[in-house]
C-alpha positions as CSV (number, residue, x, y, z in Angstrom):
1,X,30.5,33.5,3.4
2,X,28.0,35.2,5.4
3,X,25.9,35.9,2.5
4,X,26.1,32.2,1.3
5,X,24.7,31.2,5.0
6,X,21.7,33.7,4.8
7,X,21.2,32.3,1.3
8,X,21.1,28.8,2.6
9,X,18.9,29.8,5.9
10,X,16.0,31.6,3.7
11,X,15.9,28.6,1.0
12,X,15.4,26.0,4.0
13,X,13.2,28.5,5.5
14,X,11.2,28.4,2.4
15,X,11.2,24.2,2.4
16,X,10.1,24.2,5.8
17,X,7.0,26.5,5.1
18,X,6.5,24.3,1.5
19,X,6.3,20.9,3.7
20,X,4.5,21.6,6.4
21,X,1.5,22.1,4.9
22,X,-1.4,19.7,4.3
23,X,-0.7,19.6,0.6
24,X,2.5,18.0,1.0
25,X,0.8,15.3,3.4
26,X,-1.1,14.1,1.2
27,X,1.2,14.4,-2.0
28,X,3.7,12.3,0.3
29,X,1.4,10.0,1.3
30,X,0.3,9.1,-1.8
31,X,2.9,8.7,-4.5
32,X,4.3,5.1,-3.9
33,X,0.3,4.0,-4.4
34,X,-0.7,5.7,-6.8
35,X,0.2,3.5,-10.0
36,X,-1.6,0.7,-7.9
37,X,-5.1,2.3,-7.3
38,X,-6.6,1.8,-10.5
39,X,-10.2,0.8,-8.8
40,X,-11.9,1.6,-5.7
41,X,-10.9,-1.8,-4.3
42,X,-7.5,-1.4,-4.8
43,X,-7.1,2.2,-3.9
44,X,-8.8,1.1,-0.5
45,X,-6.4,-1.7,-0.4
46,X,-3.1,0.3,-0.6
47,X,-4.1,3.4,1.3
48,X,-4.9,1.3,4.4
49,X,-1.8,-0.3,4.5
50,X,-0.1,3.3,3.8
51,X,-1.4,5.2,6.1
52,X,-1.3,2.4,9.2
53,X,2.7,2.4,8.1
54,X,2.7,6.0,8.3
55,X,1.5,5.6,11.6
56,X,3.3,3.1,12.8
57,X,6.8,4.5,11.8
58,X,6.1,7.6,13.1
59,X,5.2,6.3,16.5
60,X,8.7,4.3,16.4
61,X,10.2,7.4,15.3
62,X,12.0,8.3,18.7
63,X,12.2,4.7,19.9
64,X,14.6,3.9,17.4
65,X,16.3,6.5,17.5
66,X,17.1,6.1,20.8
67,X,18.3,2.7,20.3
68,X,19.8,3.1,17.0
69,X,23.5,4.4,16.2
70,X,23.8,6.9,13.0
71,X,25.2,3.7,11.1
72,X,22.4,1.0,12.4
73,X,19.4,3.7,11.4
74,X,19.3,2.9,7.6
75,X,19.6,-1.1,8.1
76,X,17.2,-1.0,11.1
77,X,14.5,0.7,9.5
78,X,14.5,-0.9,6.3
79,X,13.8,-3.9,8.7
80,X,11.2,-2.8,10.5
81,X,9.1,-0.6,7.7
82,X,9.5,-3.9,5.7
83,X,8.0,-6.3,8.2
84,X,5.0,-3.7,9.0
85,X,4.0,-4.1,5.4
86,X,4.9,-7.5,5.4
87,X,2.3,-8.3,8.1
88,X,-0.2,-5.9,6.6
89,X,-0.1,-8.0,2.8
90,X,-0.4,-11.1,5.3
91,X,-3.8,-9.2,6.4
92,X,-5.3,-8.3,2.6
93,X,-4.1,-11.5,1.2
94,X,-6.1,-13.2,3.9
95,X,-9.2,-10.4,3.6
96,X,-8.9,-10.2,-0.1
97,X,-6.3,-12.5,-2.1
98,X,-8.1,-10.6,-5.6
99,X,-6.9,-7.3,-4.4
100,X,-3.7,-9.0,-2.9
101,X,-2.7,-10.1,-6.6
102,X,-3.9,-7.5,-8.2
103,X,-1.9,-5.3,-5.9
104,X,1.5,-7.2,-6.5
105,X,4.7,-5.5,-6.0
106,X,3.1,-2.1,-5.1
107,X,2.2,-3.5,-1.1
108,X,6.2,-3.5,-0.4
109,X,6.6,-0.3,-2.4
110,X,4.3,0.9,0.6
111,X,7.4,0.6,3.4
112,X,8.5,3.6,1.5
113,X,5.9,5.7,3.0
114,X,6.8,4.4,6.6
115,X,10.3,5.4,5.9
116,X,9.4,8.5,4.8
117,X,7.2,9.2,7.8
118,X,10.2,8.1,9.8
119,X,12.4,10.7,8.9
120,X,9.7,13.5,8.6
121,X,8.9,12.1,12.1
122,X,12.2,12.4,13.4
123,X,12.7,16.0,14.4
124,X,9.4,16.5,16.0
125,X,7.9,17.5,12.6
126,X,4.4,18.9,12.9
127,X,2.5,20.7,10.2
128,X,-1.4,22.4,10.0
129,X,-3.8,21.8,11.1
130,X,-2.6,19.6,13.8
131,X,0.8,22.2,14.4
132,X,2.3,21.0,17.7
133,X,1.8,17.3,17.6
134,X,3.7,14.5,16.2
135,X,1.3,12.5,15.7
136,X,-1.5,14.3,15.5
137,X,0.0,15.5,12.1
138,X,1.1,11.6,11.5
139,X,-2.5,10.7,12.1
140,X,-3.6,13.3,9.4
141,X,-0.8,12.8,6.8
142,X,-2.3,8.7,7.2
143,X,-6.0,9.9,7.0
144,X,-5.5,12.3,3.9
145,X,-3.3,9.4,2.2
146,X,-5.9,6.8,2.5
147,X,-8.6,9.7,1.3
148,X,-6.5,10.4,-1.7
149,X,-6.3,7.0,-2.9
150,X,-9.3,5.9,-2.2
151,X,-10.8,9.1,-4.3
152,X,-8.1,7.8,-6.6
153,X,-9.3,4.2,-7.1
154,X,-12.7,5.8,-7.1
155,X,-12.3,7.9,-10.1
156,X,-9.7,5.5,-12.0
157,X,-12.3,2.9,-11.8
158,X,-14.9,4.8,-13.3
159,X,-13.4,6.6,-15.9
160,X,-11.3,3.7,-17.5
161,X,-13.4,0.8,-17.1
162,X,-17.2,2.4,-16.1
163,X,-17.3,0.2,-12.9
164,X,-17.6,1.3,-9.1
165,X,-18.7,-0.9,-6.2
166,X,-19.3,-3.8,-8.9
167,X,-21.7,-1.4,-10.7
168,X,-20.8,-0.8,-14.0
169,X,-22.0,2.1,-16.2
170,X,-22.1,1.2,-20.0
171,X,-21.5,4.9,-21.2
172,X,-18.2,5.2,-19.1
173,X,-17.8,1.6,-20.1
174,X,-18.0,1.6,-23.9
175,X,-15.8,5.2,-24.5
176,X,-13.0,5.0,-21.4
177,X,-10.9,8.1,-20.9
178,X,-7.5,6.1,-21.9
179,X,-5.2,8.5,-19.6
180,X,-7.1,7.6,-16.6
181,X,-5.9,3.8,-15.0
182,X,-2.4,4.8,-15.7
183,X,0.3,6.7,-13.4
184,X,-0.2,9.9,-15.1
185,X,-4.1,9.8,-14.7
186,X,-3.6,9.2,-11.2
187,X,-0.9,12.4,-10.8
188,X,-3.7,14.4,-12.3
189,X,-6.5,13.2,-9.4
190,X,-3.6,13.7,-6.7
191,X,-2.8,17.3,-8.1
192,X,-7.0,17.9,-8.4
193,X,-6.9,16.7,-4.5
194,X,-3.9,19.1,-3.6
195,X,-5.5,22.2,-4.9
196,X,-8.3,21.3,-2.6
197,X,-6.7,20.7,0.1
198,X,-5.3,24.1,-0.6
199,X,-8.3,26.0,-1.6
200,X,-9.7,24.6,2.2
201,X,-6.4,25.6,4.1
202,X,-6.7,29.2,1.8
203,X,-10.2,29.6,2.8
204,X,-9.8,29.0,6.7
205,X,-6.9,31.3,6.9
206,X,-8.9,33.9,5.5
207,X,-11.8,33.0,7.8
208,X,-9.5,32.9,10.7
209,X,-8.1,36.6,9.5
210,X,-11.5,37.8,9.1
211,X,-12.4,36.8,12.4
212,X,-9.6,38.5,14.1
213,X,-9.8,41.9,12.1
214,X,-13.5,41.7,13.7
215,X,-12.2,41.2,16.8
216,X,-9.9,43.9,16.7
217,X,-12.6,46.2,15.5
218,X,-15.3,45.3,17.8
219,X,-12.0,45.7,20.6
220,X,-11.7,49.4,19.2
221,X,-15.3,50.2,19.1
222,X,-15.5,49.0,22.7
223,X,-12.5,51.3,23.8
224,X,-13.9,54.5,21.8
225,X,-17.1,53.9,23.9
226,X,-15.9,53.8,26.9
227,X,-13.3,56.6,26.0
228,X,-16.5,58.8,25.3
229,X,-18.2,58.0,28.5
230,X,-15.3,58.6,30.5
């Protein structure tokens, strides 16, 4: 029995460390849009209205709670990440009814991401680089998912139809890359964006370790010097 406990405590120990990372952010983030960014305009379109959900829920993370019984959560959330996104197609239809149609079903799809922020949200979650605050890492899991969907869109567009920012170019326009435009062209750009993310989180942690073994040397030096003197 003990055994089976320590088993359990090390794998959620392991899941902890996997999801609070920045990777995770952004792959979170980013799912429920990704089959609809298939041009700047519409990765712009559905990462805005991700990450302000993102926001949003998690800043209504402990008020609802509060308010909420264990049986009302589900119901009462559903509501409330619904009508956020609800209000938020009411804005790009009205900014953009193109992007709003060509968008379709995939704006509701993007309550998901408020729910999921919800519960991430829920237990004081934080992750790097913004480890400590709640919605400091909110803020960052919405700015990375609006990032990643935007460089999405970006590259979608280009590769499968040539155009970007109503410039089109007639190379990339008369031989498109046929996987790009499609769900699994736009889980390769989110997986090229993770192992970014994570080459920048590697490369600070090795700054931040180089640092501190040269502050622990110059520390020694300074000791051995005044060890001599003495």
């Amino acid at each position: 029995m003990a055994l089976n406990e320590n088993v359990v405590r090390e794998q959620n120990a392991r899941i902890g460390e996997l999801v609070r990372t920045p990777s995770f952010l952004v792959a979170a983030g980013s799912l429920t849009g990704l089959a609809a960014a298939t041009s700047v305009a519409n990765g712009i379109a559905i990462g805005a209205v991700s990450a302000i959900a993102i926001v949003v829920m998690a800043v209504l993370a402990r008020p609802l709670r509060s308010i909420t019984g264990i049986w009302a959560r589900i119901p009462v959330l559903l509501m409330v990440s619904a009508t956020v996104v609800t209000l938020l197609s009411f804005a790009v239809r009205i900014i953009d009814p193109l992007v709003y149609q060509n968008l379709g079903i995939y704006l509701p799809l993007a309550a998901v991401n408020g729910l999921v922020a919800f519960f991430i949200y829920d237990d004081a979650f934080t992750a790097r680089p913004a480890t400590g605050s709640t919605v400091g890492t909110a803020v960052f899991g919405a700015v990375c998912t609006f990032l990643a969907l935007t460089f999405v869109g970006f590259i979608n567009g280009m590769f499968a139809t040539g155009e970007v920012f109503g410039l089109v170019n007639r190379e990339l326009a008369a031989s498109p890359i046929a996987i790009f435009g499609t769900p699994a062209g736009s889980l390769l750009v989110l997986a090229l964006v993770c192992t970014f993310v994570n080459s920048i989180v590697d490369a600070a942690r090795k700054s931040a370790e180089l640092r501190a073994a040269n502050t622990a040397d110059a520390a020694g030096d300074s000791a051995a010097k005044g060890g001599e003197r003495a």
